[in-house]
N, C-alpha and C positions, 0 to 999 in steps of 0.2 A: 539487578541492573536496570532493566525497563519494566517488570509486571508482572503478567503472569506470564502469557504464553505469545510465543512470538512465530508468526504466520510465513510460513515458506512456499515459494512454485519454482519448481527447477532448481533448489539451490539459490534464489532469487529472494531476500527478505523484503517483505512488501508489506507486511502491519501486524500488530499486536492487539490481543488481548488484556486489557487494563481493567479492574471494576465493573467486570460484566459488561463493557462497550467496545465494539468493535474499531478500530481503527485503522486508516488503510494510507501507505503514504502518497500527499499529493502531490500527483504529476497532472499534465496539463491534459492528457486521454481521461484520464478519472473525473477530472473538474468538468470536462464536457459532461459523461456520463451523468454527473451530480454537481448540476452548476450550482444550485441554492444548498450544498452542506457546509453543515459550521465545520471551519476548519479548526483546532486545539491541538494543544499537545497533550499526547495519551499522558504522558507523566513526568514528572518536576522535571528540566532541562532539555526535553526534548521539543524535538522541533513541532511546528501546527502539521495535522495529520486531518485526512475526512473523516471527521464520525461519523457513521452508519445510524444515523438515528434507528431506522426498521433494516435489521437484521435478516428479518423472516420476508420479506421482498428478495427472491432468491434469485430474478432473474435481474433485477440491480444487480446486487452483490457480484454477481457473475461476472458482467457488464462489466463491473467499475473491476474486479481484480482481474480479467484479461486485458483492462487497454494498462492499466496500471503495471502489471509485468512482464505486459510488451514492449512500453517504455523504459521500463526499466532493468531488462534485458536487452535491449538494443543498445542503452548507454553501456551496460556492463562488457559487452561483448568490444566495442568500440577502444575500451580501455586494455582491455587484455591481448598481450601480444600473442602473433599466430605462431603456434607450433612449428620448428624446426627455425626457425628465425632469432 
């Protein structure tokens, strides 16, 4: 479907694994983190995503996938209706 391996927090899909590049999806907390990443798509159809050009920059990385599913755990949660409702 998308690659090789596909990146989860919480339940939260937030980037893949494509040809040995990291991918992470852009949200506007990430783009701060990594204002100057090329944004692509990990793979044929999909959408432009942040490549992680340096992987091994672990305190980027970090950075970029806690504002990254922050955001996009705060849209998710936003959408799902509350319990007992």
């Amino acid at each position: 479907m998308f690659g090789e391996y596909g990146l989860y927090c919480n339940g939260t899909f937030f980037g893949v694994v494509c040809d040995d590049k990291l991918y992470v999806k852009a949200t506007e907390g990430g783009r701060e983190v990594m204002p100057d990443a090329e944004l692509r798509p990990a793979y044929e159809g999909a959408r432009p995503s942040i490549l992680v050009a340096n992987p091994d920059d672990c305190a980027t990385v970090v950075a970029l996938v806690r504002a990254t599913c922050a955001e996009l755990e705060a849209k998710t949660s936003k959408k799902r209706p509350r319990a007992g409702k």
